[in-house]
C-alpha positions, 0 to 999 in steps of 0.5 A: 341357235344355229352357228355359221359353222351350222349353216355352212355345213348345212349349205352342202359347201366346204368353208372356203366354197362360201367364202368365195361366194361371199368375196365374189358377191360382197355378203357377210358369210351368213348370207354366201351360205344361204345363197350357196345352199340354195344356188348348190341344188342345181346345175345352173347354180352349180355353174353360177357358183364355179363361175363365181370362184373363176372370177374371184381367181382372175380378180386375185391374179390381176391385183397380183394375189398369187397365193390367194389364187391358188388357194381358190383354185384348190377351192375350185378344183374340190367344188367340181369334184364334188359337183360335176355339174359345174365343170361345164366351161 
């Protein structure tokens, strides 16, 4: 049986990546995982992905989360360094 630290580690997405997903998409995070690794193989999912992250930190900004603003945007940052394709903005 697969464990969701599995699959995340599968999906080629750090923990944090996922969740963003699943928070941007309200999915359970098993279901972010798989979105994720299957959005991950391209540069149009790569930008999906760093688009989704982007719109999670306006959202946190804007209820007033500033600390989970920034923790998404050290989560972006890592995402862009390690899939260049999705620094297209």
């Amino acid at each position: 049986m697969l464990t969701i630290e599995d699959c995340i580690g599968l999906s080629e997405l750090t923990e944090e990546e996922v969740q963003a997903i699943a928070e941007h998409e309200h999915l359970p995070q098993i279901v972010a995982a798989e979105l994720g690794s299957y959005l991950v193989r391209t540069p149009e999912g790569e930008l999906r992905i760093s688009a989704m992250i982007r719109d999670d930190i306006d959202h946190a900004t804007s209820v007033g989360d500033f600390q989970h603003a920034a923790l998404l945007k050290l989560c972006l940052r890592h995402f862009v360094e390690h899939h260049p394709c999705a620094d297209r903005s």
